[in-house]
C-alpha positions in Angstrom: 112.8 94.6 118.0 111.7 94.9 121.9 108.3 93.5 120.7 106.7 90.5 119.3 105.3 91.0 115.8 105.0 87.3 114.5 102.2 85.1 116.1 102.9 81.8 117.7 103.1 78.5 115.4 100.2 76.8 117.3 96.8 78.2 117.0 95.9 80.4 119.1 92.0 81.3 120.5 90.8 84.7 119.1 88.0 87.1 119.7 87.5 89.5 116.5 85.9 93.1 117.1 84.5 95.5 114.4 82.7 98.7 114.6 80.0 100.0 112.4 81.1 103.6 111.7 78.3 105.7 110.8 80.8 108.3 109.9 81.5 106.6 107.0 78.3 105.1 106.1 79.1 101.4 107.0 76.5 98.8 106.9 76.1 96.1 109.3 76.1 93.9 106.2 79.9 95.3 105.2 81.4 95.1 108.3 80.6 91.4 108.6 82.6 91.4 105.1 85.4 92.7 106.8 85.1 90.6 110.1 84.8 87.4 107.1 88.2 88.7 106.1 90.2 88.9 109.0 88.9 86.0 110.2 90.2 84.2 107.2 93.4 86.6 108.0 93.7 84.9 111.5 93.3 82.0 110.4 96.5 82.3 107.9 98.5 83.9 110.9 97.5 81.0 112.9 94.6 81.6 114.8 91.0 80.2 115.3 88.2 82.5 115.5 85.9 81.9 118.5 83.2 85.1 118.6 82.8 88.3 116.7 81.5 91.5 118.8 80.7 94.6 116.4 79.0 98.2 117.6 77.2 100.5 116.0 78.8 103.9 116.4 79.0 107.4 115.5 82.7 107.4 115.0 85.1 105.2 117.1 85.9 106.2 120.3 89.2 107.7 120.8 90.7 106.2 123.3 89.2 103.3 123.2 87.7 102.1 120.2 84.8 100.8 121.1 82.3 102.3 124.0 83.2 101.6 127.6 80.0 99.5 127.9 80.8 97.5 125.3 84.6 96.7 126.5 83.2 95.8 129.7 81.1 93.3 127.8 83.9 91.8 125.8 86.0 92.0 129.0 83.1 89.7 130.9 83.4 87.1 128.2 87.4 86.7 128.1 87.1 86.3 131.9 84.4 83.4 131.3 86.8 81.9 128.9 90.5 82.4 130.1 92.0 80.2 127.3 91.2 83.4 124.6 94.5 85.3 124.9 94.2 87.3 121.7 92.1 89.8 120.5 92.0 91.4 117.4 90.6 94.9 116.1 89.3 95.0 112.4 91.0 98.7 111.8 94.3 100.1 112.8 94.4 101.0 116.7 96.5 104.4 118.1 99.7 103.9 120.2 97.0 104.9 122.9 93.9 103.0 121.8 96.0 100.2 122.0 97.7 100.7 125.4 94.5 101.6 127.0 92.7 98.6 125.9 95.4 96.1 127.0 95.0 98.1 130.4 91.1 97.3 130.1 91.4 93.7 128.8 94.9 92.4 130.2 95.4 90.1 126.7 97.5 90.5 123.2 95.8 93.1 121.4 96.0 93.2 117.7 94.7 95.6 115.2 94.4 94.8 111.5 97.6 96.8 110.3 99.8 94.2 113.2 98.0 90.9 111.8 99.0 91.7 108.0 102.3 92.3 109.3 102.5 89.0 111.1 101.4 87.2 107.9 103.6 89.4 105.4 106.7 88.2 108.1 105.8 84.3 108.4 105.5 84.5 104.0 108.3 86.3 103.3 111.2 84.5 101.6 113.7 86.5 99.6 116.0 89.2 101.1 113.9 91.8 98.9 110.8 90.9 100.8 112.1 90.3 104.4 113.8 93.6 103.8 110.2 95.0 103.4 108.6 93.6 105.6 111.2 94.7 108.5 111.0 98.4 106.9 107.3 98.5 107.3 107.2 96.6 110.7 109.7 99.5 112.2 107.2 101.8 111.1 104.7 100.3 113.1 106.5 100.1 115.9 108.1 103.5 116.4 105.0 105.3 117.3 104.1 102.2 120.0 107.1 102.1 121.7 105.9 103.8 124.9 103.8 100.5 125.0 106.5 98.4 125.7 107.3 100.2 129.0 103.6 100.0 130.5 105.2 97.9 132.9 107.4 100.8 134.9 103.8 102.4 135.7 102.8 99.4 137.5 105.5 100.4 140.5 103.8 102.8 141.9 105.9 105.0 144.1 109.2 103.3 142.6 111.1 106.5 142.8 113.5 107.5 139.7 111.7 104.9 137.8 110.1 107.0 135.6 113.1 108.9 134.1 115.2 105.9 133.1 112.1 104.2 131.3 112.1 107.6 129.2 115.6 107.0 128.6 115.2 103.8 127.3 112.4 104.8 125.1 114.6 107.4 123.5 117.3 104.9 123.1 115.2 102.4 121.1 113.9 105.0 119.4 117.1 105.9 118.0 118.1 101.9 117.2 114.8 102.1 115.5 115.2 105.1 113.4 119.2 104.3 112.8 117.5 100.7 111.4 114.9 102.3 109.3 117.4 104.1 107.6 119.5 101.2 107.1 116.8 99.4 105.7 115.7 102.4 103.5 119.2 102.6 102.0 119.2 98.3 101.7 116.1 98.5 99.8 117.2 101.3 97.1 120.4 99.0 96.7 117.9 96.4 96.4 115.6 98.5 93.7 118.9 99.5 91.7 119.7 95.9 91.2 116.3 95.1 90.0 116.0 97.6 87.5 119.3 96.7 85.9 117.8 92.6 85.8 114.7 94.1 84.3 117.0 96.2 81.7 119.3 93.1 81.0 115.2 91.5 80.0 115.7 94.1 77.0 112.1 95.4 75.7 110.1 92.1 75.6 106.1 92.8 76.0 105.6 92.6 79.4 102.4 91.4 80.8 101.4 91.3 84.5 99.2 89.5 86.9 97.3 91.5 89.9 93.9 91.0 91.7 93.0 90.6 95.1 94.6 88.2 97.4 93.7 84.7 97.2 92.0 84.7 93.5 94.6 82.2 92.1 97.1 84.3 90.3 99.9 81.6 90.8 97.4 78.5 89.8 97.3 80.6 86.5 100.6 81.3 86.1 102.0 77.8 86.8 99.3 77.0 84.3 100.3 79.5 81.6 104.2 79.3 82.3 104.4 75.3 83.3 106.6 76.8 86.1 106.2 75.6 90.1 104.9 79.0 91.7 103.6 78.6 95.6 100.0 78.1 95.4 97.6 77.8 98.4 94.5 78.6 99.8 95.5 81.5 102.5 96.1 85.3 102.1 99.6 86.4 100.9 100.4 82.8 99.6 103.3 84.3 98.1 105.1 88.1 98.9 107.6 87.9 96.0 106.8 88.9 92.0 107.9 86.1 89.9 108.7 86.4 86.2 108.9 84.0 83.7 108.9 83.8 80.2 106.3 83.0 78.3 106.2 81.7 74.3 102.4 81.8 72.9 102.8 80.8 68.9 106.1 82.0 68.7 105.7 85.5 70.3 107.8 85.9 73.6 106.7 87.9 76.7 107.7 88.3 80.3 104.1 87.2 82.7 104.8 88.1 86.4 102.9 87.5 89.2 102.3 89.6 91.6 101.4 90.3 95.8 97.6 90.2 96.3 95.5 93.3 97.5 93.5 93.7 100.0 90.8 96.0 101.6 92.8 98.7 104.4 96.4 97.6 102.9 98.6 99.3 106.0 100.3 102.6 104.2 103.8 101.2 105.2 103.3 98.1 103.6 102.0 99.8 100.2 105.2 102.2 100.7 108.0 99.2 101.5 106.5 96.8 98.4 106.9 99.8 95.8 109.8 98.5 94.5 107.9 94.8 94.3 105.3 96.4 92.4 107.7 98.1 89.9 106.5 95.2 87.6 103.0 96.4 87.4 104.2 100.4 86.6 106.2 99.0 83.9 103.8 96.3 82.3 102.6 96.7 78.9 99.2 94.6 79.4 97.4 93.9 82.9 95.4 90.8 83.6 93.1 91.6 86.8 92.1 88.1 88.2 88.9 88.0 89.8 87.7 84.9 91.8 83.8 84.8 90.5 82.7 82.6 93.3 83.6 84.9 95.8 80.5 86.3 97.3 82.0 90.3 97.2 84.1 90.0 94.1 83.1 93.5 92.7 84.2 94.7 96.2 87.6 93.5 95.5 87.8 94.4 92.3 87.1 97.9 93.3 89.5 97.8 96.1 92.5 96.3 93.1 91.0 99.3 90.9 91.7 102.0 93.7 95.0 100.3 94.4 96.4 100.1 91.0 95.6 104.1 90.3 98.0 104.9 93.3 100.6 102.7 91.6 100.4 103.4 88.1 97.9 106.2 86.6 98.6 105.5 82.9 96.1 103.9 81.0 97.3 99.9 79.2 95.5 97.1 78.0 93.8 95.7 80.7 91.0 91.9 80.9 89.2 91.2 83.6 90.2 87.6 84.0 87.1 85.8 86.1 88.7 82.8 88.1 86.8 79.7 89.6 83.9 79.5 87.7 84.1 76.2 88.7 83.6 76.9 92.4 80.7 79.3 91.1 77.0 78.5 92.9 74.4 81.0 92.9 71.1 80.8 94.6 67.7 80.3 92.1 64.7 82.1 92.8 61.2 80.5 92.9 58.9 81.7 89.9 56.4 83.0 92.6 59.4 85.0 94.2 58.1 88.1 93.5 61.1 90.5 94.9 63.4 91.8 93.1 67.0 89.4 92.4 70.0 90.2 94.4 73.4 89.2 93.6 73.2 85.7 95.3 70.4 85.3 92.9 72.3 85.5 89.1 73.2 82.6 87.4 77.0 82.4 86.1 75.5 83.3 82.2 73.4 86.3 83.4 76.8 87.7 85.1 78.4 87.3 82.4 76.2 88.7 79.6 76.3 91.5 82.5 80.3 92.0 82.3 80.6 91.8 78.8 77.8 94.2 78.4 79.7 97.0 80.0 82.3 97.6 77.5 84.9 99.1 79.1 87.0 96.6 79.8 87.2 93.1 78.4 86.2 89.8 80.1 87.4 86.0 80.2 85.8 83.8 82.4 88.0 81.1 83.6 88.9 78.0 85.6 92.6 78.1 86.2 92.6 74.7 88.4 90.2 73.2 85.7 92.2 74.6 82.6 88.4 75.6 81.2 88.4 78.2 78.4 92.1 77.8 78.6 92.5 78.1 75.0 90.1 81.1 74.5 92.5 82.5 77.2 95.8 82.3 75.6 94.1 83.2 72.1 93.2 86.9 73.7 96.6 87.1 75.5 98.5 85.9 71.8 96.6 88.7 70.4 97.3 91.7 72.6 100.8 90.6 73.3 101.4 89.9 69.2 100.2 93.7 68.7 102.7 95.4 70.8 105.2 92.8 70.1 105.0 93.6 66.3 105.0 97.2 66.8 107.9 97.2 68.9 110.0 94.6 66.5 108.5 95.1 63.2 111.4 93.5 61.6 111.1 89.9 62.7 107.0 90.2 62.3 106.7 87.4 59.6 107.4 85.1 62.1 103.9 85.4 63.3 102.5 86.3 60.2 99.0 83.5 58.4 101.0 82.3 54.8 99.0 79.5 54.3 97.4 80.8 51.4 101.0 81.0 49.9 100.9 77.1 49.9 97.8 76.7 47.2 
């Protein structure tokens, strides 16, 4: 591909940068949310996290990012500490954002959009998802090619020099778009063969997993299917939807699992992993997992939320599913605390009673690792599922059907 888009296998020293954008209202308190993440994204790609350096600005400057004063500041640091080589950017950088601050800071320069990439790469398994993953890193790359050639306008007063670089960057351009469409027409082969595996599945209920990255989908499907889905704790623990067939009380479904969200998702990726998440447009029921010990969950749940309506805009059945309320802690005010609770301050019950309150959609509150409320789980799930199932095969609906008091 002309450029590396995987990170190294050993870990690697990393600088993280943010920028408060008063544009778009952002809090000093939420972009340390988003520094948490990609930390916790570098550190899945491979990397350790050394220092953060935010700035408070009115937009972010253009070509640049950050202020000048500022990138002479971070600049200052890597040259006190030459064993950082990489430095990531918490948003997606222009071809000439990018290419001026590798100019400025003479390191690997990262932006958000390139680390998920690297990650979606390293996890990626089947041909489906490689194929994806390829696609979307070819987008990427064709607007940054001029990047690669930085290097020609380093010898100055080479004569003719200039010319063939352009010709080389017109070449790859054309290997690149002649390998996006190759890809483009892989993948619709690709989706054509899936859709005739989900016909051959006939009209069983269908009832799929989503959430956030990292919430422990696949600890709960493992659970509910006794099948041996990756589970770990990083981001993107697993790139491919799995399906399996599920028997609750004798009434059949289909449960798959499927690729974690996650705040500023790159466009190409959404676009490349349509076809994965064909499985959530054609679902009959949706279980939203939500880790409940994560400190921002409604954040997430708000980012799955906005996700899901640009994949599927019809209404279904859909549970919250609250994960980890084993890992749950909250922090318990003093009685002569007089200021008001914040959300570090409810107890587990409290958020609860405040869930279930709202109506609108309904809740469980689990422990997937701990099997807790297991039962009450698979109860709801036998429920919803047995509805549609018995509307859609009313003939065989005694087999679910309470006789007992036939046997008095």
């Amino acid at each position: 591909m002309g450029e590396k888009l995987i990170l190294d296998k050993e870990v690697e020293k990393a600088i993280l940068i943010g920028v408060i954008d008063k544009s778009k209202n952002m809090t000093e308190g939420l972009v340390k949310e988003y520094l948490d993440e990609l930390d916790f994204l570098a550190l899945t790609a491979g990397a350790e996290t050394v220092k953060r350096f935010t700035q408070k600005m009115d937009y972010p400057h253009p070509k640049t990012f950050v202020g000048t004063g500022k990138l002479e500041e971070i600049l200052d640091y890597l040259e006190k500490n030459k064993d950082i080589k990489l430095v990531i950017f918490d948003d997606e950088l222009s071809p000439s954002q990018l290419r001026n601050i590798e100019r400025a800071l003479e390191r690997k320069i990262l932006d958000r959009t390139n680390l998920i990439l690297d990650i979606f790469a390293s996890r990626a398994q089947t041909a489906n998802a490689k194929t994806q993953v390829e696609l979307a890193q070819y987008q990427y790359l064709l607007p940054r090619l001029t990047r690669m050639w930085t290097h020609l306008e380093r010898q100055r007063g080479g004569i003719g020099m200039r010319g063939p670089g352009e010709t080389q960057i017109e070449t790859d351009r054309r290997i690149i778009l002649d390998k996006i469409s190759k890809l483009k027409e892989d993948l619709i082969k690709i989706d054509k063969q899936k859709a005739t595996q989900r016909k051959n599945r006939g009209k069983m209920v269908r009832v799929a997993l989503v959430g956030y990255t990292n919430v422990g989908k696949s600890t709960l499907m493992n659970m509910i299917s006794k099948s041996e889905v990756f589970a770990e704790n990083k981001l993107f623990a697993t790139l491919d939807t799995t399906v399996r067939k599920v028997v609750i009380q004798n009434v059949p479904f289909l449960l798959a699992d499927t690729v974690g969200f996650i705040r500023k998702l790159p466009h190409n990726l959404v676009e490349s992993f349509k076809s994965t998440l064909d499985e959530v447009r054609e679902a009959d029921v949706i279980l939203h997992v939500v880790d409940i010990s994560h400190p921002n969950f409604e954040d997430q749940i708000k980012v799955v939320n906005e996700t899901m309506l640009e994949i599927d805009k019809r209404e279904k059945p859909t549970f919250l599913v609250f994960n980890k309320i084993d890992a749950f802690t909250y922090v318990k005010k003093d009685e002569d605390d007089l200021l008001p609770k914040t959300k570090e301050n409810y107890s587990l019950e409290e958020l609860k009673q405040m869930w279930i309150a709202k109506g609108d959609t309904p809740c469980l509150f689990i422990s997937a690792i701990h099997k807790q409320n297991i039962e009450e789980f698979r109860e709801v799930v036998y429920d919803v599922v047995k509805e549609i199932h018995s509307a859609r095969f009313p003939y065989n609906s005694f087999l679910y059907q309470d006789y007992s008091n036939l046997m008095d």
